[in-house]
C-alpha positions in Angstrom: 0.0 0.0 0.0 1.7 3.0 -1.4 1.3 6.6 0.1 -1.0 7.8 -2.5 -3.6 5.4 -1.6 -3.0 5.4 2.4 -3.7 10.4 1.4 -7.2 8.8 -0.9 -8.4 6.3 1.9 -8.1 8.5 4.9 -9.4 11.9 2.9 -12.2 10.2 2.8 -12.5 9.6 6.9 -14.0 12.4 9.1 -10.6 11.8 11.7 -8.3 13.0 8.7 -10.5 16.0 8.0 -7.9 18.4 9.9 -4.7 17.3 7.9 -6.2 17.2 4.5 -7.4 21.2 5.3 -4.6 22.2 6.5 -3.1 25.8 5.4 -2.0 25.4 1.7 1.3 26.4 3.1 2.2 23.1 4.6 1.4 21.4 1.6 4.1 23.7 0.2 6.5 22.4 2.5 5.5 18.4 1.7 6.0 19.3 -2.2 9.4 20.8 -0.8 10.3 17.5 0.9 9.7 15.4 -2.3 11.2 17.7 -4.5 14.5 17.7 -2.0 13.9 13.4 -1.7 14.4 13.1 -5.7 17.5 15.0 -5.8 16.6 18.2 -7.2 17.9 21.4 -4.9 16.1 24.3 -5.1 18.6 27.0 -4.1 19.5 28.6 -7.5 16.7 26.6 -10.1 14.5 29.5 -9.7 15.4 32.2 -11.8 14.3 34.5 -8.9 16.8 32.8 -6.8 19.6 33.5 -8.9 19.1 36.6 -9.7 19.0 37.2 -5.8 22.8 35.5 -5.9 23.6 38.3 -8.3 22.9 41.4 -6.3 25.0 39.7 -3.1 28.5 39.9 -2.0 30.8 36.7 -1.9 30.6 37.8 2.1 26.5 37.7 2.1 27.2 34.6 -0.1 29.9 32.8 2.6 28.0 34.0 5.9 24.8 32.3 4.4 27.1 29.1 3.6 28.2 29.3 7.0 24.8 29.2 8.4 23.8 26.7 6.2 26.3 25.3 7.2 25.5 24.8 10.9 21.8 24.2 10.4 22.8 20.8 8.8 25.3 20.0 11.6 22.3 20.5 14.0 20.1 18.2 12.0 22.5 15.4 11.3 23.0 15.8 15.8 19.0 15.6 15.6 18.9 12.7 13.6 22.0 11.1 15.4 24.5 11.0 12.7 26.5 14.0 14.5 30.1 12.8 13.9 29.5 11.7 10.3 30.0 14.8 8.4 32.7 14.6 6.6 31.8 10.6 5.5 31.2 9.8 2.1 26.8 9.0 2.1 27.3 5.8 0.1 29.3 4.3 2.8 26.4 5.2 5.4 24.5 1.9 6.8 20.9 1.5 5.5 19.4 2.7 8.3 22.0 6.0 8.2 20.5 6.3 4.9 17.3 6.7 6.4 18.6 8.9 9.7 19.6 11.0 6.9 16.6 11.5 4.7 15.0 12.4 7.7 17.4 15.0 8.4 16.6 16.1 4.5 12.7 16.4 5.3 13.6 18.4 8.4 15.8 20.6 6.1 13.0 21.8 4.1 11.4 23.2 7.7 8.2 21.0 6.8 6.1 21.0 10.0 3.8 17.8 8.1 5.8 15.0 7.4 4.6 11.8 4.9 6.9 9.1 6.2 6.5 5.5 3.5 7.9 2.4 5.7 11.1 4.2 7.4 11.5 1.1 9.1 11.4 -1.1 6.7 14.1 -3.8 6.2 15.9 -2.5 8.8 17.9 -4.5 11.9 16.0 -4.5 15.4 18.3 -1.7 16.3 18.0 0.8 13.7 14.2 0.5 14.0 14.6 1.6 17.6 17.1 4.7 16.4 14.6 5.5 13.5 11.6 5.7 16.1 13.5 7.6 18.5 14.0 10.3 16.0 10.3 10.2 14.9 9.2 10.7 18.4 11.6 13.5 18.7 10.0 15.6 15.7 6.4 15.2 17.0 7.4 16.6 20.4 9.3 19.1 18.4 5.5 20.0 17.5 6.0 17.8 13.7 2.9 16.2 12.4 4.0 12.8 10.8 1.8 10.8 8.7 3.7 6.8 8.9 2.8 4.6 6.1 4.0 1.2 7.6 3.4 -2.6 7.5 5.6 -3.0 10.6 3.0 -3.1 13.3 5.1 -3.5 16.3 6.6 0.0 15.2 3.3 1.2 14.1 1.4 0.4 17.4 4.5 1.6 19.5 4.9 5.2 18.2 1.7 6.3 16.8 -1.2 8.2 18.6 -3.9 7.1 15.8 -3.9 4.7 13.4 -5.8 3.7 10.0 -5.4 0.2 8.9 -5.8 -0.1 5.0 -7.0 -3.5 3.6 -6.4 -4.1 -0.5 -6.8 -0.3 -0.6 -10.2 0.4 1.4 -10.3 1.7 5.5 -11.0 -1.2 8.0 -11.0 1.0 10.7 -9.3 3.4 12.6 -8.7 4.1 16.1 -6.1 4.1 18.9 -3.1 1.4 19.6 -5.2 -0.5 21.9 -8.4 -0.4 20.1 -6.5 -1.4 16.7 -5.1 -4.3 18.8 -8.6 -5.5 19.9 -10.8 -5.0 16.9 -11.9 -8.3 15.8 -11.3 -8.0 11.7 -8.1 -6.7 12.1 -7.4 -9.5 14.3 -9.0 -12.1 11.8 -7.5 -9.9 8.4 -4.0 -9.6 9.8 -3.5 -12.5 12.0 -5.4 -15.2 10.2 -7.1 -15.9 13.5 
Protein backbone atom coordinates (compact mmCIF):
# COMPACT_ATOMS: atom_id res chain seq x y z
CA UNK A 1 0.00 0.00 0.00
CA UNK A 2 1.68 3.03 -1.41
CA UNK A 3 1.33 6.58 0.09
CA UNK A 4 -1.03 7.77 -2.46
CA UNK A 5 -3.60 5.35 -1.57
CA UNK A 6 -3.04 5.43 2.44
CA UNK A 7 -3.73 10.36 1.38
CA UNK A 8 -7.22 8.78 -0.88
CA UNK A 9 -8.40 6.35 1.92
CA UNK A 10 -8.09 8.54 4.86
CA UNK A 11 -9.45 11.90 2.90
CA UNK A 12 -12.23 10.15 2.81
CA UNK A 13 -12.53 9.61 6.89
CA UNK A 14 -13.96 12.37 9.14
CA UNK A 15 -10.61 11.82 11.69
CA UNK A 16 -8.34 12.98 8.70
CA UNK A 17 -10.55 15.95 7.99
CA UNK A 18 -7.92 18.42 9.93
CA UNK A 19 -4.75 17.26 7.87
CA UNK A 20 -6.17 17.20 4.53
CA UNK A 21 -7.42 21.21 5.27
CA UNK A 22 -4.59 22.21 6.51
CA UNK A 23 -3.15 25.79 5.38
CA UNK A 24 -1.97 25.43 1.73
CA UNK A 25 1.30 26.38 3.13
CA UNK A 26 2.22 23.12 4.55
CA UNK A 27 1.44 21.42 1.56
CA UNK A 28 4.10 23.68 0.17
CA UNK A 29 6.45 22.45 2.52
CA UNK A 30 5.52 18.35 1.73
CA UNK A 31 5.98 19.29 -2.16
CA UNK A 32 9.38 20.75 -0.84
CA UNK A 33 10.27 17.53 0.95
CA UNK A 34 9.68 15.39 -2.30
CA UNK A 35 11.21 17.65 -4.52
CA UNK A 36 14.47 17.74 -1.99
CA UNK A 37 13.93 13.44 -1.66
CA UNK A 38 14.39 13.09 -5.67
CA UNK A 39 17.48 14.96 -5.78
CA UNK A 40 16.56 18.21 -7.21
CA UNK A 41 17.93 21.43 -4.94
CA UNK A 42 16.13 24.28 -5.07
CA UNK A 43 18.57 27.01 -4.11
CA UNK A 44 19.55 28.61 -7.48
CA UNK A 45 16.69 26.58 -10.08
CA UNK A 46 14.46 29.52 -9.72
CA UNK A 47 15.39 32.19 -11.76
CA UNK A 48 14.26 34.52 -8.94
CA UNK A 49 16.80 32.81 -6.77
CA UNK A 50 19.60 33.47 -8.92
CA UNK A 51 19.06 36.59 -9.73
CA UNK A 52 19.04 37.16 -5.81
CA UNK A 53 22.80 35.49 -5.92
CA UNK A 54 23.56 38.31 -8.27
CA UNK A 55 22.86 41.37 -6.31
CA UNK A 56 25.04 39.67 -3.07
CA UNK A 57 28.46 39.88 -2.03
CA UNK A 58 30.75 36.70 -1.93
CA UNK A 59 30.63 37.76 2.06
CA UNK A 60 26.49 37.70 2.10
CA UNK A 61 27.21 34.63 -0.11
CA UNK A 62 29.91 32.81 2.64
CA UNK A 63 27.95 33.97 5.91
CA UNK A 64 24.85 32.29 4.42
CA UNK A 65 27.10 29.09 3.59
CA UNK A 66 28.24 29.27 6.97
CA UNK A 67 24.84 29.16 8.45
CA UNK A 68 23.80 26.67 6.23
CA UNK A 69 26.34 25.27 7.21
CA UNK A 70 25.55 24.80 10.93
CA UNK A 71 21.80 24.23 10.39
CA UNK A 72 22.80 20.85 8.78
CA UNK A 73 25.29 19.99 11.57
CA UNK A 74 22.28 20.52 13.98
CA UNK A 75 20.06 18.25 12.04
CA UNK A 76 22.55 15.41 11.32
CA UNK A 77 22.98 15.83 15.75
CA UNK A 78 18.96 15.58 15.63
CA UNK A 79 18.86 12.65 13.59
CA UNK A 80 21.98 11.09 15.42
CA UNK A 81 24.53 10.96 12.69
CA UNK A 82 26.54 13.98 14.52
CA UNK A 83 30.09 12.83 13.85
CA UNK A 84 29.46 11.72 10.26
CA UNK A 85 30.02 14.84 8.40
CA UNK A 86 32.67 14.55 6.64
CA UNK A 87 31.83 10.65 5.55
CA UNK A 88 31.16 9.83 2.14
CA UNK A 89 26.84 8.98 2.09
CA UNK A 90 27.34 5.77 0.07
CA UNK A 91 29.34 4.32 2.84
CA UNK A 92 26.36 5.20 5.40
CA UNK A 93 24.51 1.90 6.78
CA UNK A 94 20.89 1.54 5.46
CA UNK A 95 19.41 2.75 8.33
CA UNK A 96 22.04 5.96 8.24
CA UNK A 97 20.47 6.34 4.86
CA UNK A 98 17.34 6.65 6.39
CA UNK A 99 18.57 8.92 9.67
CA UNK A 100 19.57 10.98 6.87
CA UNK A 101 16.64 11.52 4.71
CA UNK A 102 15.05 12.39 7.65
CA UNK A 103 17.39 15.05 8.44
CA UNK A 104 16.58 16.06 4.48
CA UNK A 105 12.75 16.41 5.31
CA UNK A 106 13.59 18.37 8.42
CA UNK A 107 15.77 20.63 6.09
CA UNK A 108 12.95 21.78 4.09
CA UNK A 109 11.42 23.20 7.65
CA UNK A 110 8.22 21.01 6.79
CA UNK A 111 6.07 21.03 10.03
CA UNK A 112 3.82 17.76 8.10
CA UNK A 113 5.76 15.05 7.42
CA UNK A 114 4.55 11.78 4.94
CA UNK A 115 6.89 9.13 6.18
CA UNK A 116 6.52 5.45 3.50
CA UNK A 117 7.94 2.41 5.66
CA UNK A 118 11.05 4.24 7.42
CA UNK A 119 11.52 1.12 9.10
CA UNK A 120 11.40 -1.12 6.70
CA UNK A 121 14.07 -3.84 6.23
CA UNK A 122 15.88 -2.54 8.83
CA UNK A 123 17.89 -4.50 11.94
CA UNK A 124 16.02 -4.50 15.39
CA UNK A 125 18.33 -1.67 16.33
CA UNK A 126 18.04 0.85 13.68
CA UNK A 127 14.19 0.52 14.04
CA UNK A 128 14.61 1.62 17.58
CA UNK A 129 17.08 4.70 16.41
CA UNK A 130 14.62 5.55 13.55
CA UNK A 131 11.59 5.71 16.07
CA UNK A 132 13.49 7.55 18.52
CA UNK A 133 13.98 10.26 16.01
CA UNK A 134 10.34 10.22 14.86
CA UNK A 135 9.19 10.70 18.39
CA UNK A 136 11.58 13.52 18.73
CA UNK A 137 9.96 15.62 15.67
CA UNK A 138 6.40 15.15 17.03
CA UNK A 139 7.39 16.59 20.45
CA UNK A 140 9.26 19.10 18.39
CA UNK A 141 5.51 20.01 17.46
CA UNK A 142 6.04 17.81 13.73
CA UNK A 143 2.91 16.17 12.38
CA UNK A 144 3.96 12.77 10.78
CA UNK A 145 1.79 10.77 8.67
CA UNK A 146 3.67 6.77 8.89
CA UNK A 147 2.76 4.63 6.13
CA UNK A 148 4.02 1.24 7.58
CA UNK A 149 3.44 -2.60 7.49
CA UNK A 150 5.64 -2.98 10.56
CA UNK A 151 2.99 -3.15 13.29
CA UNK A 152 5.11 -3.46 16.29
CA UNK A 153 6.61 0.02 15.21
CA UNK A 154 3.33 1.23 14.13
CA UNK A 155 1.41 0.44 17.39
CA UNK A 156 4.49 1.61 19.54
CA UNK A 157 4.92 5.20 18.20
CA UNK A 158 1.67 6.33 16.81
CA UNK A 159 -1.16 8.25 18.59
CA UNK A 160 -3.91 7.10 15.76
CA UNK A 161 -3.86 4.68 13.43
CA UNK A 162 -5.83 3.71 10.02
CA UNK A 163 -5.40 0.18 8.88
CA UNK A 164 -5.82 -0.14 4.97
CA UNK A 165 -6.99 -3.46 3.62
CA UNK A 166 -6.36 -4.06 -0.47
CA UNK A 167 -6.85 -0.29 -0.57
CA UNK A 168 -10.16 0.43 1.39
CA UNK A 169 -10.28 1.68 5.53
CA UNK A 170 -10.97 -1.23 7.99
CA UNK A 171 -10.97 0.98 10.73
CA UNK A 172 -9.28 3.44 12.59
CA UNK A 173 -8.67 4.15 16.06
CA UNK A 174 -6.12 4.11 18.87
CA UNK A 175 -3.09 1.37 19.59
CA UNK A 176 -5.25 -0.47 21.92
CA UNK A 177 -8.39 -0.40 20.07
CA UNK A 178 -6.50 -1.36 16.71
CA UNK A 179 -5.08 -4.29 18.84
CA UNK A 180 -8.62 -5.46 19.89
CA UNK A 181 -10.85 -5.04 16.89
CA UNK A 182 -11.94 -8.32 15.75
CA UNK A 183 -11.32 -8.02 11.73
CA UNK A 184 -8.13 -6.68 12.13
CA UNK A 185 -7.42 -9.50 14.31
CA UNK A 186 -8.97 -12.07 11.83
CA UNK A 187 -7.49 -9.93 8.39
CA UNK A 188 -3.96 -9.57 9.79
CA UNK A 189 -3.55 -12.47 12.02
CA UNK A 190 -5.43 -15.18 10.20
CA UNK A 191 -7.11 -15.94 13.51
Amino acid sequence: MGPVTCLKVLANDPVFEEVITMKSHRWVSVLLFLIFVIGVFPIFSHPANAADADRKTLTDLLTELEQEIEKATELLKLVHLDGKENELCDNLAYGEHKLLALARVLATGAEFVMLDEPVSGLPPGSVDEVLEVIKDLVTQGKTILLVEHNMEAAMGICDWIFVLNFGELLTSGTPDEIRKHEEVIRVYLGV
